[in-house]
C-alpha positions as CSV (number, residue, x, y, z in Angstrom):
1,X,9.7,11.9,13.4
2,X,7.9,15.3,13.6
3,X,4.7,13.7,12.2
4,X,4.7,11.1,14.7
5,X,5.7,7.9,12.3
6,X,6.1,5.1,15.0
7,X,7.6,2.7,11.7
8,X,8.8,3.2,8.2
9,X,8.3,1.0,5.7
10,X,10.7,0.5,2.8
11,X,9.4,-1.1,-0.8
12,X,5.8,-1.4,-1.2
13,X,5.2,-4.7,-3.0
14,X,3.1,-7.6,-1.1
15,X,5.2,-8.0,1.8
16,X,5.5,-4.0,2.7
17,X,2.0,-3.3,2.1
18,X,1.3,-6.5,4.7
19,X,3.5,-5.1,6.8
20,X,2.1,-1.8,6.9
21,X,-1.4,-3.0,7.1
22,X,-0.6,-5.3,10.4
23,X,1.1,-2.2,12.3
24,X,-1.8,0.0,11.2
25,X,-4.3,-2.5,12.2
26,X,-2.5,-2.7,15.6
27,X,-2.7,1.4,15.9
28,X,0.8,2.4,15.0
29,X,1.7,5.2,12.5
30,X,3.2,3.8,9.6
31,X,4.6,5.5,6.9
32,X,5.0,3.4,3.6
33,X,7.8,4.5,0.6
34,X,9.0,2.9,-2.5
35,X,11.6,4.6,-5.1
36,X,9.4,3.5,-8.1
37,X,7.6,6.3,-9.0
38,X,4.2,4.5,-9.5
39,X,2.7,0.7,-8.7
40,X,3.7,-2.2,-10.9
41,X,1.9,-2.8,-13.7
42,X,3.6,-6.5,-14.4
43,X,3.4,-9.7,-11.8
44,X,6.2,-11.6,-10.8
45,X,4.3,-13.6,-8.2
46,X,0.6,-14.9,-8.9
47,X,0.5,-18.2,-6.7
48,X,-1.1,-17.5,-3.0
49,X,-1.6,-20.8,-0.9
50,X,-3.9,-21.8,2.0
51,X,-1.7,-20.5,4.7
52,X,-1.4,-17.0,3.3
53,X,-5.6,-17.1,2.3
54,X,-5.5,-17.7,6.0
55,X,-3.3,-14.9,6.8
56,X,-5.6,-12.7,4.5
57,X,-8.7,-14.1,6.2
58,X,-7.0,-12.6,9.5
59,X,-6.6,-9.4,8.0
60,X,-9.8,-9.0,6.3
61,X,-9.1,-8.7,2.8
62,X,-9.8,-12.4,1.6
63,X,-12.8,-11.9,0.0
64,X,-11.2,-9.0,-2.4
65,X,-8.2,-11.3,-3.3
66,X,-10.3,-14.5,-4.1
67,X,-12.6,-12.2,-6.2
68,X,-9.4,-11.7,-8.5
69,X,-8.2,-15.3,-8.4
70,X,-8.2,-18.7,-10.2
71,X,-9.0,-21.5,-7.9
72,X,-6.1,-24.6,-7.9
73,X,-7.2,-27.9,-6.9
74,X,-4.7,-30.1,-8.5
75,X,-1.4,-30.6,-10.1
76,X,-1.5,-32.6,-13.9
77,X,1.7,-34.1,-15.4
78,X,2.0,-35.0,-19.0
79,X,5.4,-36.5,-20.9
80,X,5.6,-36.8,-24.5
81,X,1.6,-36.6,-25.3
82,X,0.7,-38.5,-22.5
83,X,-1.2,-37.4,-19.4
84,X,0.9,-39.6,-16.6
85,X,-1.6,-38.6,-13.2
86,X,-3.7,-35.7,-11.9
87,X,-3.1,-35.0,-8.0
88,X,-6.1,-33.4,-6.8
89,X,-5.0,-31.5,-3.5
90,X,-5.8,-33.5,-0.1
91,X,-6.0,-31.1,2.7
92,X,-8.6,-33.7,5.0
93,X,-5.7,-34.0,7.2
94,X,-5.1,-29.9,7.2
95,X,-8.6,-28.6,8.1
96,X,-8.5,-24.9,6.3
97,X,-11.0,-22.5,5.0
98,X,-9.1,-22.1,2.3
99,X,-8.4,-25.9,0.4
100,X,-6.9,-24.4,-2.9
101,X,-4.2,-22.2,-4.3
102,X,-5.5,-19.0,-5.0
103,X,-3.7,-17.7,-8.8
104,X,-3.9,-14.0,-8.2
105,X,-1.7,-12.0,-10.3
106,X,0.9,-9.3,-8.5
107,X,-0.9,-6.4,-9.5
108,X,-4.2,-7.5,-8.3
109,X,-2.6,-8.1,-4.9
110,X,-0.8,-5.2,-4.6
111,X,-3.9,-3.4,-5.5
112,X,-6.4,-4.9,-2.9
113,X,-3.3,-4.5,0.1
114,X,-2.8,-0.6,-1.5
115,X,-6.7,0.0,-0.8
116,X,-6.7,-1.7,2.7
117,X,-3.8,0.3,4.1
118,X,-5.5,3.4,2.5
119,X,-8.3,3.0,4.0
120,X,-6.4,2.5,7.8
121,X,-4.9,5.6,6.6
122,X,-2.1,5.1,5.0
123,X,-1.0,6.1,1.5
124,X,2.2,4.9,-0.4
125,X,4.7,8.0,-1.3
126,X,6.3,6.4,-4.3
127,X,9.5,8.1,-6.0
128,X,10.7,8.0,-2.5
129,X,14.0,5.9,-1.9
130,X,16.0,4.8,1.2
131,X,19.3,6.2,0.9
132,X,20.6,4.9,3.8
133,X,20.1,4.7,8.0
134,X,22.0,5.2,11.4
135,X,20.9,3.7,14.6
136,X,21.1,4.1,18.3
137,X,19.8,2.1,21.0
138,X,16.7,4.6,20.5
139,X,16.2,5.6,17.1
140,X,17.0,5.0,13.2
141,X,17.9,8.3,11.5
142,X,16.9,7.7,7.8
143,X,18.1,9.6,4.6
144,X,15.4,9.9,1.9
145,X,15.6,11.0,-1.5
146,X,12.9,11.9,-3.8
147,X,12.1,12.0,-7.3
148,X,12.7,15.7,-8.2
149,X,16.0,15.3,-6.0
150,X,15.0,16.9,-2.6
151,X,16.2,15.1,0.2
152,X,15.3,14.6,3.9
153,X,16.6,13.0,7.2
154,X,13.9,12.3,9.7
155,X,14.2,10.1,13.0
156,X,12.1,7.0,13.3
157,X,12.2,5.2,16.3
158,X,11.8,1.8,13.9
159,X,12.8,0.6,10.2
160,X,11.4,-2.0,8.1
161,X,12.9,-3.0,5.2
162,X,10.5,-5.0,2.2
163,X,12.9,-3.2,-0.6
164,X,13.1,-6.5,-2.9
165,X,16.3,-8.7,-3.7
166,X,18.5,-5.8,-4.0
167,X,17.3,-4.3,-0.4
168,X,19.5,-1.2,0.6
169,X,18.2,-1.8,3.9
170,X,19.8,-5.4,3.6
171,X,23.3,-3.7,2.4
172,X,23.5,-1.3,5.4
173,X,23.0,-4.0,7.8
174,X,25.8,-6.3,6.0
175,X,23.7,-8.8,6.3
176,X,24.8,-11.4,3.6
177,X,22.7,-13.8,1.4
178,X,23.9,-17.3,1.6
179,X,22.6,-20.3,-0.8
180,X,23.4,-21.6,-4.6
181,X,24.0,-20.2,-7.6
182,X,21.7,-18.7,-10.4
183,X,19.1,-20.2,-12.7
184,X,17.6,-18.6,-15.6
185,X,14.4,-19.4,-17.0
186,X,11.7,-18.0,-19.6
187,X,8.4,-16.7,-18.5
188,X,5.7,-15.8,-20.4
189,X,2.0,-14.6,-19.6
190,X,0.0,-15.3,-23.1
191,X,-3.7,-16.1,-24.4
192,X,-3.6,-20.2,-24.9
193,X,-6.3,-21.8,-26.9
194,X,-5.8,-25.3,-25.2
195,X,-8.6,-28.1,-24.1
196,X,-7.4,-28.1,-20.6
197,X,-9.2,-27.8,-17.2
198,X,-8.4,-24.5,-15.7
199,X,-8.2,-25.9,-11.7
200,X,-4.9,-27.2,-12.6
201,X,-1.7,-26.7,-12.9
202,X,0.1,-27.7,-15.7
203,X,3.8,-29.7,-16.0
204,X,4.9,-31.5,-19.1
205,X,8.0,-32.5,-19.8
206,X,8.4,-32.6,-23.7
207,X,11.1,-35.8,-23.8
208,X,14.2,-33.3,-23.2
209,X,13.1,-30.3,-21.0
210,X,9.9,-29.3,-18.8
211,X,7.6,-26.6,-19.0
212,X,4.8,-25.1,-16.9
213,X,1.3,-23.8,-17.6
214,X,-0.3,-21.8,-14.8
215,X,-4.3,-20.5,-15.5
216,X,-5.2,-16.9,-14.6
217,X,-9.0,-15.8,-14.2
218,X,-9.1,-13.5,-17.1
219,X,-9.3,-13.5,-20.6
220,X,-7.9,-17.2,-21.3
221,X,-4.5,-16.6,-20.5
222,X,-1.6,-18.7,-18.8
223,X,1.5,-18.1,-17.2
224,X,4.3,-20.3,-19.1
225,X,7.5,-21.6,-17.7
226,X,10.2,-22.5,-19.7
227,X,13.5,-24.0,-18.1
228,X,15.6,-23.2,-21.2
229,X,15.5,-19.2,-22.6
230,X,15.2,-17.2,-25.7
231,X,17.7,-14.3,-26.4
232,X,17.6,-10.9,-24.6
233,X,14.7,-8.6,-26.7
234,X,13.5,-11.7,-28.3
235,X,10.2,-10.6,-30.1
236,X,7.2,-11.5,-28.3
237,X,5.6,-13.5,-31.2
238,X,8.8,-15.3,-31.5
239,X,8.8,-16.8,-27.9
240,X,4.8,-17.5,-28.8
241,X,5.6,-20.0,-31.2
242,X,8.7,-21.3,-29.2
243,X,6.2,-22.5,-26.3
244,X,3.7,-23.5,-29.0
245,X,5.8,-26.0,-30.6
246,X,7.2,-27.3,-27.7
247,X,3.4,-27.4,-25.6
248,X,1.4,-29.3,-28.6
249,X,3.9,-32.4,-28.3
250,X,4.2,-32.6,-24.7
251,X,0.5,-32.0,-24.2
252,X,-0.3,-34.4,-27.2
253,X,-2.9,-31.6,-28.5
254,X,-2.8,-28.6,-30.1
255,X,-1.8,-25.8,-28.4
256,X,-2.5,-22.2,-29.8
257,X,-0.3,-19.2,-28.0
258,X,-1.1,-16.4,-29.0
259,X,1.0,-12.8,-28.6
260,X,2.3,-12.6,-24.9
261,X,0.9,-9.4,-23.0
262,X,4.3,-10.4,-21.0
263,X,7.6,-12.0,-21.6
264,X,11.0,-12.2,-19.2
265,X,13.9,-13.5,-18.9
266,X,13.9,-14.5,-15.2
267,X,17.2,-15.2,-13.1
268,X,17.0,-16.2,-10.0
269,X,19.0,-17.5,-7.1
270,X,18.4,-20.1,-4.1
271,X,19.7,-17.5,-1.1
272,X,18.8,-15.9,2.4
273,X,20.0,-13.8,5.3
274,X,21.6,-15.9,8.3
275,X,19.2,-13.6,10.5
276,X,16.4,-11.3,10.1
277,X,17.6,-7.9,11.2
278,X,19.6,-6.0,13.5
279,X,18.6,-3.3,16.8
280,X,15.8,-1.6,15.3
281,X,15.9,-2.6,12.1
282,X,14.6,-5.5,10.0
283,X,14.2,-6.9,6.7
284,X,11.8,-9.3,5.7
285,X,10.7,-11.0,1.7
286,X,12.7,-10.5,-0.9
287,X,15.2,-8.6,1.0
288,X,15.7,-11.4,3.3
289,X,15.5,-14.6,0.8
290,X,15.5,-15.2,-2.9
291,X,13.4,-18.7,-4.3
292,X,13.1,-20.3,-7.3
293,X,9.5,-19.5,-8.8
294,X,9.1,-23.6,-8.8
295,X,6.8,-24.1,-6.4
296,X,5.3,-20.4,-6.0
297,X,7.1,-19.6,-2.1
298,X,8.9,-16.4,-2.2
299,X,5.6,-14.0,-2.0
300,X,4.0,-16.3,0.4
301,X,7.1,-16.7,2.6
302,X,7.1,-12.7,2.9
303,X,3.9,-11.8,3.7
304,X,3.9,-14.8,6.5
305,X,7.1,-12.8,7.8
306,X,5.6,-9.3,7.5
307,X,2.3,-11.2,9.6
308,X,5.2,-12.3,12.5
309,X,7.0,-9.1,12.5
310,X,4.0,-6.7,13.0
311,X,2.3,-7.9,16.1
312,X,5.5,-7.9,17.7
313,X,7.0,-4.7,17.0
314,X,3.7,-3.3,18.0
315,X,3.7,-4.5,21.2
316,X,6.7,-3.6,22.0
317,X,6.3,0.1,20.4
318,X,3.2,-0.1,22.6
319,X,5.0,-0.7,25.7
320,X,3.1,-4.0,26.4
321,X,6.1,-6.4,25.2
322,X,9.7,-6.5,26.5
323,X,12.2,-5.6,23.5
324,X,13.2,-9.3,23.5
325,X,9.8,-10.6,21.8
326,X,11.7,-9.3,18.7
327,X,14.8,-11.8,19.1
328,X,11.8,-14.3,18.5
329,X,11.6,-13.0,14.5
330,X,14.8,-14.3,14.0
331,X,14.6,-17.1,15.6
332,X,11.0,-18.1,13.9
333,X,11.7,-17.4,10.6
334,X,15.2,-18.3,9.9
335,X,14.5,-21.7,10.0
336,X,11.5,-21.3,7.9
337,X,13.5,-19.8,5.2
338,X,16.1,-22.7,5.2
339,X,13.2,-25.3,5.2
340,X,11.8,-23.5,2.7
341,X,14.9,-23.6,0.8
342,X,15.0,-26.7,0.6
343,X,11.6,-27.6,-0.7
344,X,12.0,-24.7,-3.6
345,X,15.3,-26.6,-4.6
346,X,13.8,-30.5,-4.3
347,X,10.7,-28.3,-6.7
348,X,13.5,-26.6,-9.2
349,X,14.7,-29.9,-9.5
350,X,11.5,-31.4,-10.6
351,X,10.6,-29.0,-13.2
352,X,13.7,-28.9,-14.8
353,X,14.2,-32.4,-15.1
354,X,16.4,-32.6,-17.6
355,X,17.8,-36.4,-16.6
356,X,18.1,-38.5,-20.2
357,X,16.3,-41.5,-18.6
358,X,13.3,-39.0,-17.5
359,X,11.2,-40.4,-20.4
360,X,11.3,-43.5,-20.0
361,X,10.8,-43.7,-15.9
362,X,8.2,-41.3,-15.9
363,X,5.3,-43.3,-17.1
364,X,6.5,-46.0,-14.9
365,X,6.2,-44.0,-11.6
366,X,3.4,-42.3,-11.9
367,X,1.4,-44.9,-13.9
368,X,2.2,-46.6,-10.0
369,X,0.9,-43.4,-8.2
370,X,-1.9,-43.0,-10.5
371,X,-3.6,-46.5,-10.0
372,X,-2.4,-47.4,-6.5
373,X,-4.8,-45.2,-4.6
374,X,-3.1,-45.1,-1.3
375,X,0.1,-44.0,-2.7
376,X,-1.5,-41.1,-4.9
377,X,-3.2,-40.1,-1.9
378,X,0.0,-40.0,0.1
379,X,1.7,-38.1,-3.0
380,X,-0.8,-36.0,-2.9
381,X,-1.2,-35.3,1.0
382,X,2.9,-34.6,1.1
383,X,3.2,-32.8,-2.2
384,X,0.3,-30.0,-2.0
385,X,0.4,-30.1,1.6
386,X,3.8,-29.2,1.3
387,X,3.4,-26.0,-0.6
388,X,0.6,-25.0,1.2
389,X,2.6,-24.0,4.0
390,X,-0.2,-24.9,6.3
391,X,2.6,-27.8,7.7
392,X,4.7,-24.9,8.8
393,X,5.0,-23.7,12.1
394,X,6.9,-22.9,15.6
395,X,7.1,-25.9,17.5
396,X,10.7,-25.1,18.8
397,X,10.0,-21.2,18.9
398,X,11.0,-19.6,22.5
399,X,7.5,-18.1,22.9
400,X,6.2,-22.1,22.5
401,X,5.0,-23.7,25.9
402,X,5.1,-27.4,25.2
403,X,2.0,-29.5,25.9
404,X,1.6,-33.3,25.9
405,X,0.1,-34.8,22.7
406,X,-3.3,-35.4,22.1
407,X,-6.3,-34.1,20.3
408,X,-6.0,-30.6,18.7
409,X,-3.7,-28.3,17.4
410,X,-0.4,-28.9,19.4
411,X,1.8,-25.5,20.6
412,X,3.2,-24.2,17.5
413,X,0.7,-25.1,15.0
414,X,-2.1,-23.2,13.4
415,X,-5.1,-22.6,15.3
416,X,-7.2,-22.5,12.2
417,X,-8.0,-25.6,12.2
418,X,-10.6,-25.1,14.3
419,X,-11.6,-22.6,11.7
420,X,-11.5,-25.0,9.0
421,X,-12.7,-28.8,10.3
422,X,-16.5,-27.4,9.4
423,X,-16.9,-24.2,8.1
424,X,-20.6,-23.8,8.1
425,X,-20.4,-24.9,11.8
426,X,-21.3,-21.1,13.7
427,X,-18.5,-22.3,16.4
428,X,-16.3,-22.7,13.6
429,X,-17.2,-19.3,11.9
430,X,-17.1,-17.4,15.3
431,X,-13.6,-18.8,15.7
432,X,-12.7,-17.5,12.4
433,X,-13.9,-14.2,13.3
434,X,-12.1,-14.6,16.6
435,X,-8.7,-14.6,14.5
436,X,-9.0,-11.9,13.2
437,X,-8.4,-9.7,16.4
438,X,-5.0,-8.3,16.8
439,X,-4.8,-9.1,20.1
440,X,-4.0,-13.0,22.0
441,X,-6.6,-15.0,22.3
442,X,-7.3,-16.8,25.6
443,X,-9.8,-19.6,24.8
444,X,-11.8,-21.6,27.9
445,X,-14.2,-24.1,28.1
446,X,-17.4,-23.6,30.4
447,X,-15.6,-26.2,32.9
448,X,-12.9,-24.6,33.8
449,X,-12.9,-24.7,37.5
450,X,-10.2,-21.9,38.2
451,X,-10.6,-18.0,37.8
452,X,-8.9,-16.3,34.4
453,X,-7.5,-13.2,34.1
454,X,-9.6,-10.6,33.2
455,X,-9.0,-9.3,29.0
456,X,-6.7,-6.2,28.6
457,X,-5.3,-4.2,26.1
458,X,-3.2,-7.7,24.4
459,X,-5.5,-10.2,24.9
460,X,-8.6,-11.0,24.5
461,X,-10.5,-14.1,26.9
462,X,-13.2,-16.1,25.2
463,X,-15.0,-19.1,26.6
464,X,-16.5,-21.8,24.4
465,X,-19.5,-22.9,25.0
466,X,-23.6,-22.3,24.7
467,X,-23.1,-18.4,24.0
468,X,-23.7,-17.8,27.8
469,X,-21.4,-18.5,30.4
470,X,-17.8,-17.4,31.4
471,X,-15.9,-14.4,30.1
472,X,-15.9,-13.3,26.9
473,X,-18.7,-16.0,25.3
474,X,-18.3,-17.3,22.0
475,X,-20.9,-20.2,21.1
476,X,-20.2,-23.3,20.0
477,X,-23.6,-25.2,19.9
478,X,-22.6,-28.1,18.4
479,X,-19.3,-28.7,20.5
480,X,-17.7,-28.8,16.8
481,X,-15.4,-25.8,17.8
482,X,-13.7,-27.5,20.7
483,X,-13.6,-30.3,19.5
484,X,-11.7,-29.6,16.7
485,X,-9.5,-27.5,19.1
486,X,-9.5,-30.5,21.2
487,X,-10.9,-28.8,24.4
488,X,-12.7,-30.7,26.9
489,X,-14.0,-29.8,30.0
490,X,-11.2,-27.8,32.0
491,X,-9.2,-27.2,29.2
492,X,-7.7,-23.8,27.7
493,X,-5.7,-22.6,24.5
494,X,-3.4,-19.6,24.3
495,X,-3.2,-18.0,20.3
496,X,-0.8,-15.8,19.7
497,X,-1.8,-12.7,17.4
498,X,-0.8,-14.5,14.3
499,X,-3.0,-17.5,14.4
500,X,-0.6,-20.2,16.1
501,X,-1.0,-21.7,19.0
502,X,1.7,-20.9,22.2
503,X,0.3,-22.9,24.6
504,X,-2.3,-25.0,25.7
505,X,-3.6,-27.4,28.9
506,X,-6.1,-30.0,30.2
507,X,-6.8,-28.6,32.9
508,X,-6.5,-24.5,33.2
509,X,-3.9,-23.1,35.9
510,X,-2.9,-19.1,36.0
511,X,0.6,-20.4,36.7
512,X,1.0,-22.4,33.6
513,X,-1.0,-19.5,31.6
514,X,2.0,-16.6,33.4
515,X,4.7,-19.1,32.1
516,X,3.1,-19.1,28.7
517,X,2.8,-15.1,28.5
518,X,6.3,-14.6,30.5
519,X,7.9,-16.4,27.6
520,X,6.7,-13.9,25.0
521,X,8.5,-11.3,27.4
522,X,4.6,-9.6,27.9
523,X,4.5,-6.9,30.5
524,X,1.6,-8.4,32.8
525,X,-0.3,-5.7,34.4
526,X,-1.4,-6.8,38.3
527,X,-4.2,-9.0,37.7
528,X,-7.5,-8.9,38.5
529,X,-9.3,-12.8,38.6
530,X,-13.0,-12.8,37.1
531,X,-14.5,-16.4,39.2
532,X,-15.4,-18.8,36.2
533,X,-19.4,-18.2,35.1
534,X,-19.2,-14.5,35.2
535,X,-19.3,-12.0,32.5
């Protein structure tokens, strides 16, 4: 393009404002459109989990989300005026920053990521809508229509499409949505005068159907859930008392809702795209998958996409990564998605509930879960951990060397958790800090016998230890740091720019570390060796 946009950016929601952030961060032009004409003023999404905290953490716009947000440590069940158990979330066996789910409403996201890419210089150009898009083996020619009707055609060399469930970048690809037929539901954001803890959240099945009762931060108000709907243009008082009657019985208390600042009637589908683009073109969140709101995914999902796609299409755009790092989107997330498909149908499932003999197993089960301890533990280890997404990962990717087990975060899990096994540990919070660099991360230990090669443009060589010795030092008085990353003396550990792990030895060898960066197709520059102990 004749202003030098290395990427365009369709739809500027969560996922295309991530996406737009990463390539900034990384030093590409972006430029960002969407064909409403402002930002959204209602939320569709409001549940963040660890994983995408994580992801924020990385990008350095945590702190702003979790001043917006509602803590979640637990999920409460009720049936027919009886509280059945209270799962508080276990993540001891997921070491994270980040052990809750963050309620944050849509808008408040959108309006934090809208600020950070502003401030990498980039501003949204709303009223601006993808009409359509050519390609060659070099370029995308895009057609763009405006608000007051002008058009234009301009030439980007790459095209990103984060245009929602009815993505026109999706359509011109032909890229199909496979999955299940449609649900509707009734959601509802109201004032509720309820005695309820607000680090929960909320399913009670009323003896016949299931609701749920999300808490936001602000002004006493929940976000309801109900599996069965009112009528189109249903007045909003009308669907107050509809979840009031049906909330006081299955709560056994009394439940005031008053006047929603929000109703909808929400249909949705359980769908996704068989892969994740095409040449130079590539969709990613809603445009590439559609979830059931069950267990919160869909937002999540998209912005861990839009965190995969950036650092690779940068470095290829930058010329440091063969064009074949891209195949590795596909071949990441698309089994993501159909995982993820399946744990959004298993949750849709469980909130509906709608099985005759529901009330009468219910207190039976979980009266079991609630007093024996090592099940409600393990319920509450697979269950939260689950949704998390801090389980999810790349073990089988192409750009995964793997390693041996043992202690530490295996190839194709998060490195986090070196982050998160002791947060006030200064190895642990240097590691954090260490994340958030664009670049690989080559970690070391002091006794590593072998030279390394020296940091360049992509990657970035750091050697844990007393804040002294080897390249790149990052201290770790306490040893906490590697041994949560489960280095000992000799050892090394290759991060890819999104947090996971690619690769990883006991003892370090430039031949295994080549193999390692060969597979993520990186363009190796003739290297220079820096003997172990310098600086």
């Amino acid at each position: 393009m004749a202003d030098g946009t290395q990427v365009l950016v369709a739809g500027a929601g969560p996922v295309g404002l991530t996406t737009a952030h990463e390539l900034a961060r990384c030093g590409l032009r972006v430029r960002l459109i969407d064909a409403a004409p402002q930002p959204a003023t209602t939320s569709r999404a409001v549940a963040t989990h660890p994983r995408t905290l994580e992801t924020y953490d990385q990008m350095g716009v945590v702190e702003e989300i979790l001043e917006q947000a509602q803590q979640i440590r637990a999920f409460t069940m009720f049936s027919r005026g009886r509280r059945l158990v209270r799962l508080d979330a276990d993540y001891s066996t997921m070491p994270t920053r980040y052990p809750f789910t963050a309620i944050v409403e849509q808008v408040d996201t959108e309006a934090v990521l809208r600020a950070a890419v502003a401030r990498l210089g980039v501003e949204v150009e709303w009223g601006t809508r993808l009409t359509g898009f050519t390609q060659d083996g070099g370029r995308v020619v895009v057609g763009l229509e405006r608000a007051d009707g002008s058009a234009e055609s301009a030439e980007v060399p790459w095209l990103v499409g984060c245009d929602g469930g009815h993505s026109t970048v999706r359509k011109e690809l032909g890229l199909p949505l496979l999955g299940e037929s449609s649900e509707t539901w009734m959601l509802a954001d109201a004032p509720v005068d309820v005695d309820l803890p607000r680090d929960s959240i909320y399913w009670i099945h009323t003896g016949s159907q299931a609701l749920m009762m999300v808490p936001f931060r602000r002004g006493g108000r929940w976000r309801l859930l109900d599996t069965t709907t009112a009528p189109p243009g249903t007045d909003a008082d009308v669907v107050a008392d509809r979840f009031a009657s049906k909330l006081g019985p299955g709560l056994g208390r009394t439940a005031e809702v008053r006047t929603p600042t929000w109703t909808s009637v929400f249909t949705f589908q359980q769908r996704m795209v068989p892969r994740m683009g095409e040449g130079r073109v590539f969709v990613a969140g809603d445009a590439a998958h559609v979830h059931s709101p069950a267990s919160g995914q869909g937002m999540n999902t998209g912005i861990q996409e839009a965190y995969n796609l950036a650092w690779k299409l940068a470095l290829v755009e930058q010329g440091h990564a063969e064009r074949e790092l891209l195949d590795s989107y596909s071949a990441e997330r698309v089994p993501i998605g159909e995982t993820l498909l399946g744990s959004t149908k298993k949750a849709t499932f469980m909130v509906q509930l709608k099985n005759a003999f529901a009330p009468l197993a219910l207190p039976v089960v979980f009266g079991v879960i609630r007093n024996v301890t090592p099940l409600r533990k393990k319920v509450q280890r697979q269950v939260l951990g689950g949704i998390s997404g801090l389980r999810l990962g790349y073990p089988d990717s192409p750009l995964t060397l793997p390693a041996a087990t043992g202690r530490g975060p295996l190839p194709g899990t998060r490195a986090s958790v070196g982050a998160g096994a002791d947060p006030a540990d200064p190895g642990c919070r240097a590691w954090a800090e260490e994340l958030r660099d664009t670049r690989w991360t080559l970690a070391l230990t002091p006794g590593t016998a072998a030279g390394v090669l020296t940091a360049d443009a992509w990657l970035s060589v750091r050697t844990l230890g007393d804040g002294t010795q080897g390249p790149g030092p990052l201290a770790d008085p306490n040893g906490r740091l590697r041994t949560a990353l489960g280095l000992g003396p000799g050892g090394w550990l290759l991060v890819r720019p999104d947090g996971y792990v690619a690769a990883r030895g006991g003892e370090f060898s430039e031949t295994d570390l080549r193999q390692a960066l060969a597979a993520a197709h990186l363009r190796l520059v003739p290297a220079r060796l820096v003997p172990d102990g310098s600086t």
